[in-house]
C-alpha positions as protocol buffer text, in pm:
chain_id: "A"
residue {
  index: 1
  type: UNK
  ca { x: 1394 y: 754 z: 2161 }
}
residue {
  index: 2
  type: UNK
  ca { x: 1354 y: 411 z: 2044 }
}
residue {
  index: 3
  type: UNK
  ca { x: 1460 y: 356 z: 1673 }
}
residue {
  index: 4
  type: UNK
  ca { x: 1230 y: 237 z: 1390 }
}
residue {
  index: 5
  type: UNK
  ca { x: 1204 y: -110 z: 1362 }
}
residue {
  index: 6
  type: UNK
  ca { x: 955 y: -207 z: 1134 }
}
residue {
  index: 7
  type: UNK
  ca { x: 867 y: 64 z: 875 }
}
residue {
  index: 8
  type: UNK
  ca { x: 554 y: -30 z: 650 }
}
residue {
  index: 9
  type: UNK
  ca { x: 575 y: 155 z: 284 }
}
residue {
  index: 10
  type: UNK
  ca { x: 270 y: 197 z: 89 }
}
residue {
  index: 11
  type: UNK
  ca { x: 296 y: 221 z: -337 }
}
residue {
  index: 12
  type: UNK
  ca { x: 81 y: 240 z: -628 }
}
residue {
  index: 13
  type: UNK
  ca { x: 328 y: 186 z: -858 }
}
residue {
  index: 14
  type: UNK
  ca { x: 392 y: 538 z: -959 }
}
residue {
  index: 15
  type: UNK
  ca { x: 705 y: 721 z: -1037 }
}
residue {
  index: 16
  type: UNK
  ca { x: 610 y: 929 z: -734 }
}
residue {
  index: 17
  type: UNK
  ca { x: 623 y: 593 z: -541 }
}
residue {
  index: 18
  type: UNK
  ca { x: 951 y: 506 z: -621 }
}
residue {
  index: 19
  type: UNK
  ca { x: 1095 y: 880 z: -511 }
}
residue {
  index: 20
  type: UNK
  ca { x: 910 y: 775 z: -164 }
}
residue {
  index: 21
  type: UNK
  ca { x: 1076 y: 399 z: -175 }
}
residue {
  index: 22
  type: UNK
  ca { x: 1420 y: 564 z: -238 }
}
residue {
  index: 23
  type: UNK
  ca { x: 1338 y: 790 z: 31 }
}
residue {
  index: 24
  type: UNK
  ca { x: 1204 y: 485 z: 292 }
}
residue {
  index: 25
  type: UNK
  ca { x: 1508 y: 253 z: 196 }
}
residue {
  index: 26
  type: UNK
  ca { x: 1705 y: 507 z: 310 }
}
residue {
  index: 27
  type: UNK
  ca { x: 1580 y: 559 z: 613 }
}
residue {
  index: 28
  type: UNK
  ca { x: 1499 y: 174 z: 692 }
}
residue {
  index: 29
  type: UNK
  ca { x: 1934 y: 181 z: 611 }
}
residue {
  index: 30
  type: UNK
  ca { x: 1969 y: 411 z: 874 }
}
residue {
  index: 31
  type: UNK
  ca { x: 1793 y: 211 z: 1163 }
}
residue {
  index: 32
  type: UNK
  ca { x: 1849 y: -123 z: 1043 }
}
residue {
  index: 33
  type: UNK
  ca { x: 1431 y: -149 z: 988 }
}
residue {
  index: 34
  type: UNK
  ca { x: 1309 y: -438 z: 793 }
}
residue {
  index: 35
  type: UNK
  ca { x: 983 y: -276 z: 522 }
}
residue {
  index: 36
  type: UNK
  ca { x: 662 y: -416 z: 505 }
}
residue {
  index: 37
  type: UNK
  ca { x: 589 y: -306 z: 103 }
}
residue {
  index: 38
  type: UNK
  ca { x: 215 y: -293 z: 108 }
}
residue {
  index: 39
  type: UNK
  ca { x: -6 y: -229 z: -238 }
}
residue {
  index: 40
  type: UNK
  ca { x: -366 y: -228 z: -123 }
}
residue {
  index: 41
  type: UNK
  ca { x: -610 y: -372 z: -413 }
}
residue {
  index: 42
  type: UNK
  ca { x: -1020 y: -282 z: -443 }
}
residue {
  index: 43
  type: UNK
  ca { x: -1219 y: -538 z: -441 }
}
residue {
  index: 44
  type: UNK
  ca { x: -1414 y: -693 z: -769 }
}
residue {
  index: 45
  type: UNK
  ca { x: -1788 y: -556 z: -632 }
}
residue {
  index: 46
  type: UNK
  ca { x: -2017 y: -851 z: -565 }
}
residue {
  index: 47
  type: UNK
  ca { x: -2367 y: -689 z: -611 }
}
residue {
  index: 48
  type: UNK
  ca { x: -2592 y: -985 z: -731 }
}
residue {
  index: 49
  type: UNK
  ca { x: -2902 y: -1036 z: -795 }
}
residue {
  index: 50
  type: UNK
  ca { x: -3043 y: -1370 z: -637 }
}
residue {
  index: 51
  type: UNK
  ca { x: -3088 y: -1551 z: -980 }
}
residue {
  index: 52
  type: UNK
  ca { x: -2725 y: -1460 z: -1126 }
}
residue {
  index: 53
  type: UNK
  ca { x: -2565 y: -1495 z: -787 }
}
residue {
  index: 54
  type: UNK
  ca { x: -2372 y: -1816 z: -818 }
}
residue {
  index: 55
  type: UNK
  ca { x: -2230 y: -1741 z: -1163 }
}
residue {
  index: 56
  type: UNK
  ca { x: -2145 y: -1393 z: -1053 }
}
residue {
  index: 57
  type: UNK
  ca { x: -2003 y: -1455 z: -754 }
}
residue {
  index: 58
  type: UNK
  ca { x: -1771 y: -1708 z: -901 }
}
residue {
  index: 59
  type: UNK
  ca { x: -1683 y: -1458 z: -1196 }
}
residue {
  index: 60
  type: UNK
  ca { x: -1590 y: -1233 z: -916 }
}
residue {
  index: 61
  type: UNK
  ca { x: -1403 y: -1439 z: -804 }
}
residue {
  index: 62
  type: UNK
  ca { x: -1211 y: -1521 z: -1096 }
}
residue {
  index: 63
  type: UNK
  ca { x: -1155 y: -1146 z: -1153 }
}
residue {
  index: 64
  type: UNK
  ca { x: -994 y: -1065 z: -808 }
}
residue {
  index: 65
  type: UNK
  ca { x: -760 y: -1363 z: -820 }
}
residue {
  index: 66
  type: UNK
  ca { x: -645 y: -1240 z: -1181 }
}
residue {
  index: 67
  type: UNK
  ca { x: -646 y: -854 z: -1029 }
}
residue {
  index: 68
  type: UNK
  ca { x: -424 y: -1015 z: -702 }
}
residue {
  index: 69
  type: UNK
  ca { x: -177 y: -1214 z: -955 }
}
residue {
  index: 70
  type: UNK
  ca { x: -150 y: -913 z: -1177 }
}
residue {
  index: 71
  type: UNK
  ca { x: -57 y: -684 z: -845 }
}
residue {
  index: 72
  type: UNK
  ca { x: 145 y: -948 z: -729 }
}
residue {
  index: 73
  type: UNK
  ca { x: 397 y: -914 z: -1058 }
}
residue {
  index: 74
  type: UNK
  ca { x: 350 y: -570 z: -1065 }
}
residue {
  index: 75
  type: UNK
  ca { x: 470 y: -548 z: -675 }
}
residue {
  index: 76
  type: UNK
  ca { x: 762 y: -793 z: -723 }
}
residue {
  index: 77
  type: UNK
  ca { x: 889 y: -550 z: -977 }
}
residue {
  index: 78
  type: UNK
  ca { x: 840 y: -246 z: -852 }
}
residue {
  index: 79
  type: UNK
  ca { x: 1042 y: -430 z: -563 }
}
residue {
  index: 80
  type: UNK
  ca { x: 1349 y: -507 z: -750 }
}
residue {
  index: 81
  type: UNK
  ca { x: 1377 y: -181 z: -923 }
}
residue {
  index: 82
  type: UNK
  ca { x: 1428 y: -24 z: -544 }
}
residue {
  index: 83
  type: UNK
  ca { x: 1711 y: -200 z: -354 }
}
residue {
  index: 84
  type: UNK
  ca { x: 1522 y: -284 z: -64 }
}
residue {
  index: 85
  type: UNK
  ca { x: 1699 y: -525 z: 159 }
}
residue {
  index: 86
  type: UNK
  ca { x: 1464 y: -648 z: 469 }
}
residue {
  index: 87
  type: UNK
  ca { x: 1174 y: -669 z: 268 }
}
residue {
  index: 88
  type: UNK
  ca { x: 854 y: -808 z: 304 }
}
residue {
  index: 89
  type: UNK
  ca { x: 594 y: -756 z: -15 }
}
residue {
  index: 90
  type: UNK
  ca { x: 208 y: -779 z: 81 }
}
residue {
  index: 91
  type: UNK
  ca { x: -86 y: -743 z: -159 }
}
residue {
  index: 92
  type: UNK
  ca { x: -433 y: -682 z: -9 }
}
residue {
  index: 93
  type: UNK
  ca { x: -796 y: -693 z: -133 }
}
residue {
  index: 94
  type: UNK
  ca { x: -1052 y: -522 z: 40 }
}
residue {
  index: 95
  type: UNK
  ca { x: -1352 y: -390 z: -20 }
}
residue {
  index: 96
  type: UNK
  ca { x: -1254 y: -94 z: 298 }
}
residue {
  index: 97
  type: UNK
  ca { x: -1097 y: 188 z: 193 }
}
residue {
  index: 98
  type: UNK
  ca { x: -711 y: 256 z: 131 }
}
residue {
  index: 99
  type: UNK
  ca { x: -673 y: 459 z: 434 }
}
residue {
  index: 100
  type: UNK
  ca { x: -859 y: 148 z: 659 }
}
residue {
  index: 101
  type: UNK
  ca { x: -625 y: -113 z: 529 }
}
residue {
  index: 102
  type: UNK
  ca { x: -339 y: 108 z: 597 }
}
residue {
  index: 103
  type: UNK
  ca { x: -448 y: 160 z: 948 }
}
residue {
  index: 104
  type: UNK
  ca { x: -491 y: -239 z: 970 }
}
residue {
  index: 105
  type: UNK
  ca { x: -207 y: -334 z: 834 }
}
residue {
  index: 106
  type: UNK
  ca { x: 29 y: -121 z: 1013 }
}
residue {
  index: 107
  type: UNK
  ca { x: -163 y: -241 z: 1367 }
}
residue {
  index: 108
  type: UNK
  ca { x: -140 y: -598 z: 1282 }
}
residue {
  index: 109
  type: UNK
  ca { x: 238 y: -613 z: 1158 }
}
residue {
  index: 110
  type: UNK
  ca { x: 330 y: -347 z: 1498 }
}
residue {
  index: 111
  type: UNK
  ca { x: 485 y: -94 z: 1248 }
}
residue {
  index: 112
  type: UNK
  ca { x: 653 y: 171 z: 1411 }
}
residue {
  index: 113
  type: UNK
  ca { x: 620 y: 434 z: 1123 }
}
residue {
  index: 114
  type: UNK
  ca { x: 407 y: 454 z: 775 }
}
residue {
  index: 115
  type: UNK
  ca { x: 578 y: 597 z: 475 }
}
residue {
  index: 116
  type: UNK
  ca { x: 317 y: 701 z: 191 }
}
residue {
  index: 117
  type: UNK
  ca { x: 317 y: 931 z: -94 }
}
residue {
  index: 118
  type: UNK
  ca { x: 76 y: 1229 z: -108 }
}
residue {
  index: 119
  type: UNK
  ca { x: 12 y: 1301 z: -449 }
}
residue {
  index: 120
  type: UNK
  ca { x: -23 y: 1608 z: -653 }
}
residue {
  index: 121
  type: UNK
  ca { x: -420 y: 1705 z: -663 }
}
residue {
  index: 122
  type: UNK
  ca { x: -356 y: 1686 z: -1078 }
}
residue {
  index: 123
  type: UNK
  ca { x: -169 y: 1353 z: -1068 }
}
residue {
  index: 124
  type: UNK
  ca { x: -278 y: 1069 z: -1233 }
}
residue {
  index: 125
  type: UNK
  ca { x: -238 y: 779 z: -920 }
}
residue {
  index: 126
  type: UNK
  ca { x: -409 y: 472 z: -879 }
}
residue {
  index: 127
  type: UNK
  ca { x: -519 y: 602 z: -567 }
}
residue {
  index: 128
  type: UNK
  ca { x: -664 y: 941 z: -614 }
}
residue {
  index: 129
  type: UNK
  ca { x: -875 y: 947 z: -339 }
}
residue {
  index: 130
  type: UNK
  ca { x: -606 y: 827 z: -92 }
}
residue {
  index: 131
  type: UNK
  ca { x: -662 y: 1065 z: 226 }
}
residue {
  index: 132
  type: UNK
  ca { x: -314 y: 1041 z: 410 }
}
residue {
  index: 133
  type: UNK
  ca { x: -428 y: 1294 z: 663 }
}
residue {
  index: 134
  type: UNK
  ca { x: -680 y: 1019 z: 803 }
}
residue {
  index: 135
  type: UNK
  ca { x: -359 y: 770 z: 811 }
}
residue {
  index: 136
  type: UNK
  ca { x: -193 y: 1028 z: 1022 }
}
residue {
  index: 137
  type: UNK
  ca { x: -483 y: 1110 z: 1257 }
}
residue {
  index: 138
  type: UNK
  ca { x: -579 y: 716 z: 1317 }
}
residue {
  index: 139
  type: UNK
  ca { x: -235 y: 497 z: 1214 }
}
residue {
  index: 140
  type: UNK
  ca { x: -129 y: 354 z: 1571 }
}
residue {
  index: 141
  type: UNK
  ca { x: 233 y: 441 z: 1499 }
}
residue {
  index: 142
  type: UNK
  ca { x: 410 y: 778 z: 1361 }
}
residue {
  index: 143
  type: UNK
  ca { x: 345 y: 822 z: 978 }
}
residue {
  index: 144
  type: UNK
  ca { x: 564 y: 988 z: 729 }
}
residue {
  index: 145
  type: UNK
  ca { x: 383 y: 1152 z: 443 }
}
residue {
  index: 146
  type: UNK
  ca { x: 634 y: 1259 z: 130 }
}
residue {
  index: 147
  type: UNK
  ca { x: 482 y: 1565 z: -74 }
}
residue {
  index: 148
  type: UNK
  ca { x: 540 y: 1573 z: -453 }
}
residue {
  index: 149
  type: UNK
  ca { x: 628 y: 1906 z: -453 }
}
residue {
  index: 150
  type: UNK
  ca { x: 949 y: 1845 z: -185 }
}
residue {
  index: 151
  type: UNK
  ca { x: 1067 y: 1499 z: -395 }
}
């Protein structure tokens, strides 16, 4: 069995999240991995009508690069509270759904294993609607799903 090299960690900031980073920093310690630390951002919606478009679109715009910049703070610290070593921090905005960019993402940077949080059907997440089951049945590499209720 080859060992994980290149373990991509999903977050949405939760408290939950960090229980899964702990979990994935260990584990990246245990094979030497380097982590891909991927929050995965929604997209400002860009329905226009023709006669606002131009100002719209550019408020858009405006909005997503705020959205990315706040992420991008929020992900740097969520980064230093977990010691993670070999990491690599990557924001994303799409207007595809969490479980697509996932899929993507771990494709593109040749992860060898996902690490995600399922949470609690009454927790409060940033991404409710995550469906890790579709990660697992499409992710092109093995995916490790941490339950709440075994943290």
């Amino acid at each position: 069995m080859k060992a994980y090299q290149h373990i991509l960690l999903t977050t949405d900031f939760s408290k939950f999240s960090e229980v899964v980073a702990r979990k994935a920093v260990t584990l990246a310690g245990h094979f030497n991995a380097r982590i891909t630390l991927l929050h995965v951002v929604k997209e400002y919606p860009q329905e226009n009508t023709q006669a606002n478009e131009t100002l719209e679109s550019s408020k858009d715009e405006d909005l997503n690069k705020n959205i990315i910049a706040d992420n991008r703070q929020r992900l740097e610290a969520f980064a230093r509270s977990i010691p993670i070593l070999r990491m690599i921090p990557m924001i994303t905005l799409s207007k595809e759904s969490t479980e697509d960019v996932i899929i993507k993402v771990a494709r593109d940077i040749k992860a060898d294993l996902v690490i995600m949080g399922e949470h609690e059907e009454n927790s409060v997440s940033i991404s409710p609607e995550l469906d890790t089951k579709k990660v697992q049945q499409k992710a092109p590499c093995d995916v490790l799903v941490v339950h709440a209720d075994a943290a």
